[in-house]
C-alpha positions as CSV (number, residue, x, y, z in Angstrom):
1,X,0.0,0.0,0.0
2,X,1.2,3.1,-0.5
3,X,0.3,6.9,0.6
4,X,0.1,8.9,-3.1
5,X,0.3,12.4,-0.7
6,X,3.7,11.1,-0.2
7,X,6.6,13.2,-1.3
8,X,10.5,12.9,-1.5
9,X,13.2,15.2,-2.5
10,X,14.6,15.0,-5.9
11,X,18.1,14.0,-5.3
12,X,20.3,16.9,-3.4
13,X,18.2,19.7,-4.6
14,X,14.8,20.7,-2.4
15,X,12.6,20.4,-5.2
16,X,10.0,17.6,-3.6
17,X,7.7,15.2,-5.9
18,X,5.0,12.8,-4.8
19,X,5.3,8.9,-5.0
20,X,2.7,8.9,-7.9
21,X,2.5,11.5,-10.6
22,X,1.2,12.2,-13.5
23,X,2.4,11.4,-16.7
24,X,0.7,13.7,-19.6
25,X,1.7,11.6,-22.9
26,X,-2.3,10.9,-23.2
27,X,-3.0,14.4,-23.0
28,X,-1.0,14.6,-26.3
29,X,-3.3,11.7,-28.4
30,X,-0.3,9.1,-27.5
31,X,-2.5,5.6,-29.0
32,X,-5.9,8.0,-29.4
33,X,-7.4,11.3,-29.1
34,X,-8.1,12.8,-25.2
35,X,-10.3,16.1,-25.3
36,X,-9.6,19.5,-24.4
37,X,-12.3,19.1,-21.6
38,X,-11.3,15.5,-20.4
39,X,-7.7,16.4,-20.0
40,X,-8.9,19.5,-17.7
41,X,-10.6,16.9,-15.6
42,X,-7.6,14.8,-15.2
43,X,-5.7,17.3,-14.4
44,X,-7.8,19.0,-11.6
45,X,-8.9,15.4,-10.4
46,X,-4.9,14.2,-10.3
47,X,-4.6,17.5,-8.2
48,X,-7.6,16.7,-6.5
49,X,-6.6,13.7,-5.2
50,X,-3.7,14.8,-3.8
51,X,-1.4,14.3,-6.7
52,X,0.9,17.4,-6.7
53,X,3.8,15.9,-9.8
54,X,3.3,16.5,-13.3
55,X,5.2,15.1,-15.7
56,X,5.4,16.3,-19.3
57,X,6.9,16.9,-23.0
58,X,7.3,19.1,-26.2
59,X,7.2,16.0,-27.5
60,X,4.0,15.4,-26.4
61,X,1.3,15.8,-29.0
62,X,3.8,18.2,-31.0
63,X,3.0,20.9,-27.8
64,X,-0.3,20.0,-27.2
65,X,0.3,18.4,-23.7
66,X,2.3,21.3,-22.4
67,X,-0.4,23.7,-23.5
68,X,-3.1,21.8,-21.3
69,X,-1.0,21.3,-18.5
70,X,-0.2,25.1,-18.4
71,X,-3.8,26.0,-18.9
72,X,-4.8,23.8,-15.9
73,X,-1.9,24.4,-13.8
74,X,-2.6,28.4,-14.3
75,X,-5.4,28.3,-11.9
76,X,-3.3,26.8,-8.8
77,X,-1.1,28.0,-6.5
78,X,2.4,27.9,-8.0
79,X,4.0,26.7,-5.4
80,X,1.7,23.8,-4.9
81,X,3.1,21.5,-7.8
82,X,6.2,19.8,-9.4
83,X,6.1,20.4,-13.1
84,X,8.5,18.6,-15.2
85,X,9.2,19.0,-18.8
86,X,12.0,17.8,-21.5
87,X,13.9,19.1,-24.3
88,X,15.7,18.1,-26.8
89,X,12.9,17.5,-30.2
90,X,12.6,20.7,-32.7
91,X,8.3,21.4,-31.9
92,X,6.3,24.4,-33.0
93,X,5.9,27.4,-30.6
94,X,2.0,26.8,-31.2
95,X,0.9,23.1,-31.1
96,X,-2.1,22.1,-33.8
97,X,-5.0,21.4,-32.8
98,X,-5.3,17.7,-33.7
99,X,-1.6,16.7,-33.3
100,X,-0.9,13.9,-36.1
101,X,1.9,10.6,-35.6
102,X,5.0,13.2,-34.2
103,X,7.5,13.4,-36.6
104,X,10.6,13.3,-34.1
105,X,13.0,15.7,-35.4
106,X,16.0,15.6,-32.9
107,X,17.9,18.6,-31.4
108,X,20.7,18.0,-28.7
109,X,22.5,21.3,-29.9
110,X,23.4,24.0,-27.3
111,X,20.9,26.3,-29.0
112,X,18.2,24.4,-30.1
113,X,17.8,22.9,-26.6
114,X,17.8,26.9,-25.1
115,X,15.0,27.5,-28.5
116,X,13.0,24.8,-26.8
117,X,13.1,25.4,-23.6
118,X,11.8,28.7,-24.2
119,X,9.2,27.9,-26.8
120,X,8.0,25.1,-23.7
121,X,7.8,27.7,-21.4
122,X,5.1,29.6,-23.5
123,X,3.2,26.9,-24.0
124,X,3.1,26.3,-20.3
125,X,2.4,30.2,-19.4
126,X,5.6,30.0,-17.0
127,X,8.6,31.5,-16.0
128,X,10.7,28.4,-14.8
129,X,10.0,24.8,-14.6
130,X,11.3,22.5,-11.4
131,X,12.7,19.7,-13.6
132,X,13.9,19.5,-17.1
133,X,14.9,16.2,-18.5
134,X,16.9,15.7,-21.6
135,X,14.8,13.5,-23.5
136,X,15.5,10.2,-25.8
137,X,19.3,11.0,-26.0
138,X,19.8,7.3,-27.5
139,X,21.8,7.9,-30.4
140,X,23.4,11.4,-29.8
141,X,25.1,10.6,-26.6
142,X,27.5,13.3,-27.8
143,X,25.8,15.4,-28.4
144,X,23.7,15.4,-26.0
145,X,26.5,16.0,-23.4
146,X,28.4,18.8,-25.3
147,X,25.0,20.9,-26.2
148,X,21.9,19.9,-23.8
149,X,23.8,19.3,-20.9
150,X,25.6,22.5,-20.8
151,X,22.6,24.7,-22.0
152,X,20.3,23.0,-19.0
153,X,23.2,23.6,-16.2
154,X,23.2,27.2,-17.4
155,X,19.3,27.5,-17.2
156,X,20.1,25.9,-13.6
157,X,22.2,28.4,-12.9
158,X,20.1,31.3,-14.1
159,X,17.3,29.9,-11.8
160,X,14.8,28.8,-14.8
161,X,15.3,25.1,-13.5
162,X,15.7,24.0,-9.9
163,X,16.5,20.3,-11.2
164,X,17.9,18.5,-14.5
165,X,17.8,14.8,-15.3
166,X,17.2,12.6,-18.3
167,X,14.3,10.9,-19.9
168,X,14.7,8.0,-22.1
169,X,13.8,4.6,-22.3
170,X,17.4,2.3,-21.7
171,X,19.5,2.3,-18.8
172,X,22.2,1.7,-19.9
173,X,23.5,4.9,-21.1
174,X,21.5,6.5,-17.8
175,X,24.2,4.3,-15.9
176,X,27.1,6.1,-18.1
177,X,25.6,9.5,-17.2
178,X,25.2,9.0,-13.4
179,X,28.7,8.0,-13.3
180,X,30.5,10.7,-15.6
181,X,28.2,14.0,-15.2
182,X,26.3,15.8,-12.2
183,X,22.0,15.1,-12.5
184,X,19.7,15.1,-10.3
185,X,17.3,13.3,-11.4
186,X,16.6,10.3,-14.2
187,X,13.2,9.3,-16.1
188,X,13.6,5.6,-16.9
189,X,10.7,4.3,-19.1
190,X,9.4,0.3,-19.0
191,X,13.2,-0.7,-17.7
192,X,12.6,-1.3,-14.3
193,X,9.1,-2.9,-13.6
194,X,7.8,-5.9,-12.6
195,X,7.9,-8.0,-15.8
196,X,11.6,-6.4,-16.3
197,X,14.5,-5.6,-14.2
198,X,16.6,-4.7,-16.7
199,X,17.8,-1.6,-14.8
200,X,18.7,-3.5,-11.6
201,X,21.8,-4.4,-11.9
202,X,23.4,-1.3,-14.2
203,X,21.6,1.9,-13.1
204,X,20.0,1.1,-9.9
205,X,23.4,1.1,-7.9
206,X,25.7,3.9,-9.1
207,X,21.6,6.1,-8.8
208,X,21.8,4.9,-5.1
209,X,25.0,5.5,-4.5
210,X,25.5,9.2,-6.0
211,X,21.7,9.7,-4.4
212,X,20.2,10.1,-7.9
213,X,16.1,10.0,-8.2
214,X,14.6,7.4,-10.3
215,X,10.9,8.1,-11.7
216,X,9.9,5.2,-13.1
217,X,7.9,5.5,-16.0
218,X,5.8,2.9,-18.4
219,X,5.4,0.5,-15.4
220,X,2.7,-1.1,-17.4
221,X,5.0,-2.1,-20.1
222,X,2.8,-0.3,-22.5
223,X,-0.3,-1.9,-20.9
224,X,0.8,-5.7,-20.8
225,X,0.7,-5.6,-17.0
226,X,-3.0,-4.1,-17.0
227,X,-4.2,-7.0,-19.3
228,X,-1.8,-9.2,-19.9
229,X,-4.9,-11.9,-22.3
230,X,-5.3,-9.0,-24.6
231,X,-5.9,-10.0,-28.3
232,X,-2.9,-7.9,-29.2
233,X,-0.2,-7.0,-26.0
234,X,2.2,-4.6,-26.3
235,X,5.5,-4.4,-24.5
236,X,7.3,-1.1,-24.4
237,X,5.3,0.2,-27.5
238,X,5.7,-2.9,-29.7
239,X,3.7,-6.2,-29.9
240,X,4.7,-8.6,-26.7
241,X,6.6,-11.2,-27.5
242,X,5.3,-14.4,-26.6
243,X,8.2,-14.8,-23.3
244,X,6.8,-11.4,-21.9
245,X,3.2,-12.5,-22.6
246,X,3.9,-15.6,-20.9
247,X,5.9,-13.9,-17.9
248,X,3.1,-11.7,-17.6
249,X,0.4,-14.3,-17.2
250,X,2.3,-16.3,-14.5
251,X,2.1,-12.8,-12.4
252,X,-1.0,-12.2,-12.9
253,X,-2.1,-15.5,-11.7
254,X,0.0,-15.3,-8.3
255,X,-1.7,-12.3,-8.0
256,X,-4.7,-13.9,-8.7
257,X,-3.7,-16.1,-5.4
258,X,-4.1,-13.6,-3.5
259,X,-7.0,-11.5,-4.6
260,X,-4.7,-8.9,-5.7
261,X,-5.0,-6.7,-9.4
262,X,-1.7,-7.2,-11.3
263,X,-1.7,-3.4,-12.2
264,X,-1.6,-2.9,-8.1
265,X,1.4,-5.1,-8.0
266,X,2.6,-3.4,-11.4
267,X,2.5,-0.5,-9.9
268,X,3.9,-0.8,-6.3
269,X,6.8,-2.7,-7.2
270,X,9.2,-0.2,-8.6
271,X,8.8,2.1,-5.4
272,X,10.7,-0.5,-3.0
273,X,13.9,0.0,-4.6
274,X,15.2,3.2,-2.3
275,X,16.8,4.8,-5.9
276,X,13.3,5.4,-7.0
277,X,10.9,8.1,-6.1
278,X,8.1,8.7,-8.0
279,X,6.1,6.4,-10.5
280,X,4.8,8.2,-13.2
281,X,1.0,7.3,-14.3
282,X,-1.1,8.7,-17.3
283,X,-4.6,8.7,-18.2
284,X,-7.2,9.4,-20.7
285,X,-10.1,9.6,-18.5
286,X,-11.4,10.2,-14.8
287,X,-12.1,7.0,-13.9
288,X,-8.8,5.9,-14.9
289,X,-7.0,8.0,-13.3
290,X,-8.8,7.0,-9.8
291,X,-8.5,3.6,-10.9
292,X,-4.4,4.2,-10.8
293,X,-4.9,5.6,-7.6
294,X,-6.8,2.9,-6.2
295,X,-4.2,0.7,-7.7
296,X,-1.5,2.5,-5.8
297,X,-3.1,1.9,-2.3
298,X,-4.3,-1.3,-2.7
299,X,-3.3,-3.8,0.4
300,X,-0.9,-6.0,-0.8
301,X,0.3,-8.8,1.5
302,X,3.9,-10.1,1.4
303,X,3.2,-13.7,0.7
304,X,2.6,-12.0,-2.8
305,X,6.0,-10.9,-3.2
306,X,7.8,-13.7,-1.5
307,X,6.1,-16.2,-4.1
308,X,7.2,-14.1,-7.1
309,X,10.9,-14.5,-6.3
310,X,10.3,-18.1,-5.6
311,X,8.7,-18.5,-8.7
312,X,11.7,-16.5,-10.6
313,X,9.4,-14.0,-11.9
314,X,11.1,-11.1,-9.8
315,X,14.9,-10.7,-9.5
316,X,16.4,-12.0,-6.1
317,X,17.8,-8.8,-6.2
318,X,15.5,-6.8,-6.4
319,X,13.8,-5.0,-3.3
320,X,10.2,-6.0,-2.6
321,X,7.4,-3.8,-0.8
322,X,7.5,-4.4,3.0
323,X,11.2,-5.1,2.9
């Protein structure tokens, strides 16, 4: 079970984010169109409910996301919320109003990362973000380092960011990056969940050990772990392949055992591990956003975890909840 109210700092820094927030990739038609109004619902409801981390991208519906955080965020207290954003795509300064498939046009330079970061901040209505991530880095590690990396210290040390990190979806090169360069903060997509630990053994250490904040993003796997006997499964954005699809029906029936949702278990099990902070949810309605929540306070009892490992479905070394 835990407390979504909960918060933690982000790395060294005193910027704080809550154990669940909000991821906004819906908001921006990722897999199918969310309305202006809906979003505004989510939103407010996220905040609502206590959920005070908010989690975004230019990327995002080519703008669109940023623009209906900002709108939403505009009528709350300022100091009330964690907003995080990334750079590193060239976007529009004005997102269209029914985004097509993004076309992901890269840009790690120096100045296109300062171009937009200030093109996200209009679309937010801000002056300064808490956290700004570098995002999808993959194959311009180079570049990424030599222009993003020194445009978003210098933003830190103008005051326009409080926190910088990386958002991508390997940890591999997140492991190079926590031990070479100074961040605060890293948003690791589908790598450390309960169907895989890919993270564990790379990342997770030298994180811990330089005190570097994991969110943990996609801990769905793309939605295999919320209905893992779906006609067509993905697994981190792609069709499941039939080991994951089979990895993800044995958990789902130990958690049948035990009375227990899979997406509960899904999405408690990345906050045991003490390098991670915040799980990142989205949503594309209301009641799915409350269902998350439910999700994340659901009683789980350890007998639950302690048969996973014992049916090698969880790493031995990973942390488990009540641990």
């Amino acid at each position: 079970m835990v407390d979504i109210s909960e918060t933690r700092y982000v790395g060294k820094t005193s910027v704080q984010v809550n154990v669940m927030g909000l991821g906004t990739g819906s908001l921006g038609f990722l897999y199918e169109p969310v309305s202006t109004e809906e979003a505004a619902q989510i939103i407010q409801s996220a905040y609502d409910a206590g959920i005070r981390f908010f989690d975004t991208a230019a990327l995002y519906g080519k703008g669109l996301a940023e623009q209906r955080l900002g709108r939403s965020l505009s009528r709350l207290p300022r100091h009330s919320y964690t907003l995080a954003t990334k750079v590193g795509y060239e976007i529009p300064e004005e997102p269209p109003a029914t985004p097509e498939k993004n076309e992901k046009v890269r840009n790690f330079s120096y100045d296109g990362v300062m171009r937009s970061f200030e093109n996200s901040l209009k679309r937010l209505g801000l002056d300064s973000v808490d956290i700004v991530h570098i995002h999808d880095p993959d194959d311009h590690e180079r570049e990424a380092i030599e222009g993003a990396y020194k445009a978003i210290w210098e933003l830190r040390s103008q005051g326009m960011i409080k926190a910088i990190g990386v958002g991508m979806n390997q940890s591999a090169m997140l492991a190079r990056f926590a031990s070479n360069y100074e961040f605060d903060c890293f948003l690791l997509a589908g790598r450390y969940t309960l169907l895989d630990q890919e993270a564990l053994t790379d990342l997770m250490p030298i994180a811990e050990e330089k005190g570097i904040s994991i969110f943990v993003g996609g801990a769905l796997n793309s939605g295999i772990l919320a209905d893992p006997y779906s006609e067509t499964p993905l697994f981190n954005y792609r069709p499941a392949e039939k080991k994951w699809i089979e990895k993800a029906r044995r958990l789902d029936e130990v958690c049948l055992r035990y009375e227990v949702p899979l997406k509960a278990a899904a999405l408690q099990f990345p906050l045991a591990h003490p390098a991670v902070d915040s799980v990142l949810t989205g949503a594309r309605s209301q009641k799915e956003l409350m269902e998350n929540v439910y999700m994340l306070e659901y009683e789980i009892p350890s007998d639950l975890w302690r048969d996973c490992k014992q049916e090698g479905l969880i790493s031995e070394e990973a942390p488990i909840p009540g641990n």
